[in-house]
C-alpha positions in Angstrom: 6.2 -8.5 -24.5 5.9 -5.3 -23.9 5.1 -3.1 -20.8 2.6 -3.9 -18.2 0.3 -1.3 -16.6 -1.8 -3.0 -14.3 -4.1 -2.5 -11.3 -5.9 -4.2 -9.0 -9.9 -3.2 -8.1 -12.2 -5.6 -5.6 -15.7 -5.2 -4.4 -15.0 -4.3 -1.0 -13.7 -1.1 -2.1 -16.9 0.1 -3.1 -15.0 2.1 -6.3 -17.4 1.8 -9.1 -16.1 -0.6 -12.3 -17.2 1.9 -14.7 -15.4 4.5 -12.8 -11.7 2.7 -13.5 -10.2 4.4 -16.8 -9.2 1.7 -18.8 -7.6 3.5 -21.1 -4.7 3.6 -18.4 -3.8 0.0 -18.4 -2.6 -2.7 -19.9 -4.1 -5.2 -17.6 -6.7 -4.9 -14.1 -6.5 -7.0 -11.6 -10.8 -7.8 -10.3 -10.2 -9.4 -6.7 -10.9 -11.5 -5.1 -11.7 -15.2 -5.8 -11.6 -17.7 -2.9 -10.8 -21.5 -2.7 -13.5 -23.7 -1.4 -11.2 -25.6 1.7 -14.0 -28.3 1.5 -14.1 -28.8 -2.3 -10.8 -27.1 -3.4 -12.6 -25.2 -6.0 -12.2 -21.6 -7.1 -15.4 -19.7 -5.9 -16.7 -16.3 -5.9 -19.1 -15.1 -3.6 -22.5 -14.8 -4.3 -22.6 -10.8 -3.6 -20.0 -10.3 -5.7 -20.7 -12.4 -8.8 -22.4 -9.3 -10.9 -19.0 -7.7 -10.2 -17.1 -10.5 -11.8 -19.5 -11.2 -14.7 -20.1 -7.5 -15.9 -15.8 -6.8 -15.1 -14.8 -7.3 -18.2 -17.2 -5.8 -20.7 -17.4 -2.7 -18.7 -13.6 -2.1 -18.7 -13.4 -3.1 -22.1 -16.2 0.2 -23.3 -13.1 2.7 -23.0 -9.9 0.4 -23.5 -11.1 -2.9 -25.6 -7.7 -4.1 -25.1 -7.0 -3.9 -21.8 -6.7 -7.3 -20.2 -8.4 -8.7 -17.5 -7.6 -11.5 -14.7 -9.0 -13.1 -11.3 -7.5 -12.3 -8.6 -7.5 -15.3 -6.2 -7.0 -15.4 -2.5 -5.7 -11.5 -1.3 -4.1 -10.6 2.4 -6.2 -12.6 5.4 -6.9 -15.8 3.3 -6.9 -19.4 5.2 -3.2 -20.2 4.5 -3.7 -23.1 5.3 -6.5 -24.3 2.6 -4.1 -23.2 0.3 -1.7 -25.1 1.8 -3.7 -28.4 2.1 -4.9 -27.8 -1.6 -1.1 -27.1 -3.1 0.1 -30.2 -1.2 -1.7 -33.0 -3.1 -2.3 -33.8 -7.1 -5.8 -34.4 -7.4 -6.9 -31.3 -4.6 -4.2 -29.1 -7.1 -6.0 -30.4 -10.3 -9.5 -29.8 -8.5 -8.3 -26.1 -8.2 -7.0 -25.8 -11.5 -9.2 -27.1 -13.4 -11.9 -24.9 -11.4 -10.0 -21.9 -11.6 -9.7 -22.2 -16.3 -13.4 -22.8 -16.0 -14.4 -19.5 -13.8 -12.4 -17.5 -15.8 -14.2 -18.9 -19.2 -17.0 -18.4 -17.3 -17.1 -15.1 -16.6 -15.0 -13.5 -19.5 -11.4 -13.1 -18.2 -8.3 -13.4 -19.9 -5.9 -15.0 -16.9 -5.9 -15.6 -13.6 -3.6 -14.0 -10.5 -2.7 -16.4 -7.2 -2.5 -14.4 -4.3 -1.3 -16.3 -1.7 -0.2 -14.7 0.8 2.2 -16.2 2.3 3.4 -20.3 2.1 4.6 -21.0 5.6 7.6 -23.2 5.1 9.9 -24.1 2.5 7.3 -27.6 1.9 4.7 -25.5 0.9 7.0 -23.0 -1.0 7.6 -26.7 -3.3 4.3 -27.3 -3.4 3.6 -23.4 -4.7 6.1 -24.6 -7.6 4.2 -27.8 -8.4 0.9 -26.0 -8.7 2.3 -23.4 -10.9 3.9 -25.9 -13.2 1.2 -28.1 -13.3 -1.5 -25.2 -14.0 0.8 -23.8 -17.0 0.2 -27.4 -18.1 -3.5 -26.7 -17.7 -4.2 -23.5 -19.6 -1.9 -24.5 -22.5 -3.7 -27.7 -23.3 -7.3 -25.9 -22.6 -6.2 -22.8 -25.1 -5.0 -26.0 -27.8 -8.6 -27.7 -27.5 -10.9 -24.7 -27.1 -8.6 -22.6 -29.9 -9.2 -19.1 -27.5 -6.0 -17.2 -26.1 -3.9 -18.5 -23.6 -4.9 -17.8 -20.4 -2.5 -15.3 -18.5 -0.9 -16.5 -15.3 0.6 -14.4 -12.9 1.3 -14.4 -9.0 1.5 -11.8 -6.5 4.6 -12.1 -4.6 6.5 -10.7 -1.4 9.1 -7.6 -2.2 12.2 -10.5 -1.9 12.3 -14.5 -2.9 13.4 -15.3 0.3 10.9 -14.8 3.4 11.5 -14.4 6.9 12.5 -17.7 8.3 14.3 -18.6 4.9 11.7 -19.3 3.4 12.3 -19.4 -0.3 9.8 -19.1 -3.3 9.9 -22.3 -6.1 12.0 -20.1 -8.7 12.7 -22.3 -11.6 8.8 -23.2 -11.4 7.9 -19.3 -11.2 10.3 -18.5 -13.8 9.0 -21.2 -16.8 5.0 -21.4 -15.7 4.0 -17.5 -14.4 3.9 -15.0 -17.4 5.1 -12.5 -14.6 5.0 -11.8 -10.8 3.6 -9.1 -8.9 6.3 -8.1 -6.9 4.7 -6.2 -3.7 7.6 -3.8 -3.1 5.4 -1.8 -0.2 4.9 -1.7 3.3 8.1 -2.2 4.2 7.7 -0.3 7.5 4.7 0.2 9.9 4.1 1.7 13.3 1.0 -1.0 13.6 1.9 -4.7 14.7 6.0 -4.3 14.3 8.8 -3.9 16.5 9.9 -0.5 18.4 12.2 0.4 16.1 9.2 0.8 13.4 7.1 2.9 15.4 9.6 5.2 16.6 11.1 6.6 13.1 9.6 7.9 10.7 9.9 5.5 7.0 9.7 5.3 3.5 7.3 2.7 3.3 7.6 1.9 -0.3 11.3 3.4 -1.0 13.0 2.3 -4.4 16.3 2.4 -2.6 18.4 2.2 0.4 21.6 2.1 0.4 21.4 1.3 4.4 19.4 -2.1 4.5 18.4 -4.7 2.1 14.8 -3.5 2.2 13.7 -1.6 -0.9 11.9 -2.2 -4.3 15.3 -2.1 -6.2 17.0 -4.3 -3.9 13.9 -6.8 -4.1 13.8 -7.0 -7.8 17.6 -7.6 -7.8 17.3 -10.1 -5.8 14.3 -12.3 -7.5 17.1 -11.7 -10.8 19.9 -13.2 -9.1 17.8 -15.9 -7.9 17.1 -16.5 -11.3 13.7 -15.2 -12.6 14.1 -12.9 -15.8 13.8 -8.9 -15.7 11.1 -9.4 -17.9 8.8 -11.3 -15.0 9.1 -9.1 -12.8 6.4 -5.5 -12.2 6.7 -3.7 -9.6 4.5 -2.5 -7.1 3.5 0.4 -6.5 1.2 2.0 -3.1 -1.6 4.1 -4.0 -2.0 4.8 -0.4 0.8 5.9 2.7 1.5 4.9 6.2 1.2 7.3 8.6 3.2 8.0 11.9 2.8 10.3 15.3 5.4 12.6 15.5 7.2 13.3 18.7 8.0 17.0 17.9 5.1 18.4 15.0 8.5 20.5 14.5 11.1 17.4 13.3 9.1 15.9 10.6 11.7 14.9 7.8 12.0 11.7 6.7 13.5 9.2 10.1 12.1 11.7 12.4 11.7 10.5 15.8 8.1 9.3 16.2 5.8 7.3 18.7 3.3 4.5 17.3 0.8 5.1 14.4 -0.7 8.2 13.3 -4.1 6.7 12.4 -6.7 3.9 13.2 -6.5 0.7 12.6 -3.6 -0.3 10.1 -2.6 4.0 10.2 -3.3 3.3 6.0 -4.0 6.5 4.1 -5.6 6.3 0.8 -3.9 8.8 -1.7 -6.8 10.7 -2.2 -7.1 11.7 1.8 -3.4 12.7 1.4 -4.2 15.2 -1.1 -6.9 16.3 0.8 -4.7 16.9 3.6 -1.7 18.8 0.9 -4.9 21.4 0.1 -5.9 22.0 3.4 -2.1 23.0 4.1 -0.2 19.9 5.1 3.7 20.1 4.2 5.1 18.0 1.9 8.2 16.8 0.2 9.6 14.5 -1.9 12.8 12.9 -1.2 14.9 12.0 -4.7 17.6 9.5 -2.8 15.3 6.6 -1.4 12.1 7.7 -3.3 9.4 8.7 -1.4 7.1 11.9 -0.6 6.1 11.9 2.7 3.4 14.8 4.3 2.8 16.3 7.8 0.8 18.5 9.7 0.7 18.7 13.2 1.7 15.7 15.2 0.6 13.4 11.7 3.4 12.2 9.1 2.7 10.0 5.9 5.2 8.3 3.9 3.6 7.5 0.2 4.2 7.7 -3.3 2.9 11.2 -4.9 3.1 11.6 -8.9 6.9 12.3 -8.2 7.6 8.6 -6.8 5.8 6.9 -9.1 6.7 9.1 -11.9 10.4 8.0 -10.9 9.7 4.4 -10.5 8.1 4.3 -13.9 11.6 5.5 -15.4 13.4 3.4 -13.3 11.3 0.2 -14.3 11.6 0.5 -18.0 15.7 1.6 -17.8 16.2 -1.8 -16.6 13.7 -3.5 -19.0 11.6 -4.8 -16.2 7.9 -6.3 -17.3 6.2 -3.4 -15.9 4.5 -2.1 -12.4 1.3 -2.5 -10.7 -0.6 -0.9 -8.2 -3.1 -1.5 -5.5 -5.4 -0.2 -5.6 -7.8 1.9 -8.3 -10.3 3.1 -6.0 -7.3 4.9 -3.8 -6.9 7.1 -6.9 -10.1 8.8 -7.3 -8.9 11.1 -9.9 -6.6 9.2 -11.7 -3.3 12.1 -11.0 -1.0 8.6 -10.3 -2.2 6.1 -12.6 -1.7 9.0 -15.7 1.8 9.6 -13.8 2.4 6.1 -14.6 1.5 5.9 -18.0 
């Protein structure tokens, strides 16, 4: 099978296609596709159809084999279309069979459901079904149109079991989905989380922790046990950090004491600002037990991956044999220093 390399780009991010090294990767990830909650069908939006349809030849000049596949849905979707479409046959065959033809269409080689997140443990089943039955899908189209297989994959939440106890359909992910993107990131934020997240400082992404059951290790542990293969499974990795406001500029390891977000918005920084930030004289360190780097200056801290983290990760993903990792996203990278890290 060998390993995966992947990456995700989308439009919104305004990062050139012909900019991504392709060379890189085994497989890119071109976001996002949306379902139609009046017809069920796979769309993509007008604006961004010359993305879609020029994707693949463009990323295919420097690496020819590199892989490409829709990405369908991506954080803030309508849940609930997905939901309404996943719980009935004919709506799940409507999607399906809209989904093989855009990809035909437009000249990719799989497709990557997104769904962030099913609600309750009905829809989880109905997740299951539609994987199932589109595995169906794409191996009768590849026997009657004699072209590849189409890849299918799913992006996935860090653990198989969700808050609530919610638990993903793993028999059906583990026999229908070539492999899962398992999102082993913002585990901690100072935005839209409880106190105890916005007054410590956090790894964000940490491969381990020996202290909680939250980490990228524990995760992938976890979707084995529950019974999907070492060899479905990539992890993710941030090409961006979280950033909190430190309450002395003067404490600023790793679970310093800290007050709300550092940043606006979703206090997201993209790597490249980081390094900005490292040559104008930030501090920085890495730390080797959980895995993380993590830069200050002033009252500002970042917890990210730097070419240490992932360059760790990367050992740590193929010691175990798992499929491969993945990041989001390409246009966070600008000069490619973690995505060669990674290779």
């Amino acid at each position: 099978m060998g390993d995966v390399k992947a990456i995700y780009w989308f439009a919104e991010s305004g990062f050139p296609i012909e900019r991504i090294d392709s060379k890189l990767y085994t497989h890119i990830f071109c976001g996002f596709a949306k379902l139609n909650s009046e017809t069920n069908q796979l769309v993509i939006s007008p604006n961004h159809q010359h993305y879609f349809s020029s994707f693949t030849p463009t990323v295919q000049q420097k690496n020819p084999n590199v892989k490409t596949l829709i990405s369908i849905g991506g954080g803030g979707i309508n849940t609930t279309a997905y939901a309404n479409m996943a719980s009935q046959p004919g709506t799940r065959r409507t999607f399906i069979d809209s989904s093989i033809k855009l990809a035909r269409a437009y000249g990719f080689h799989g497709l990557d459901l997104d769904w962030e997140f099913p609600l309750d443990n009905t829809q989880m089943a109905n997740l299951g079904k539609l994987v199932d039955e589109w595995r169906v899908a794409v191996e009768a189209e590849h026997r009657s149109s004699g072209k590849e297989v189409l890849l299918l994959t799913a992006a996935v939440s860090f653990g198989p079991i969700l808050w609530g106890g919610r638990s993903y359909p793993y028999p059906s992910i583990a026999r229908s989905l070539d492999w899962i993107n398992v999102m082993s990131y913002d585990f901690y934020s100072p935005v839209d989380r409880g106190d105890d997240e916005k007054s410590l400082t956090r790894a964000p992404a940490a491969l381990f922790d020996r202290t909680s059951n939250v980490s990228g290790s524990y995760g992938l542990n976890a979707w084995i046990q529950a019974g999907v293969p070492a060899n479905k499974l990539v992890l993710g990795i941030p090409f961006y950090g979280i950033g909190w406001r430190l309450v002395n500029p003067n404490a600023h390891g790793l679970n310093a004491k800290a007050n709300g977000p550092a940043g606006p918005g979703d206090s997201t920084f993209e790597y490249h600002k980081i390094r900005n930030m490292i040559q104008n004289g930030a501090g920085h360190d890495f730390n080797d037990i959980v895995v993380t780097n993590y830069c200050y200056a002033g009252t500002t801290w970042i917890g990210y991956d730097d070419t240490e983290s992932v360059e760790t990760k990367v050992i740590y993903v193929r010691s175990n044999r798992f499929r491969g990792y993945f990041a989001w996203h390409v246009g966070a990278d600008l000069n490619d220093e973690l995505s060669r890290a990674g290779s």
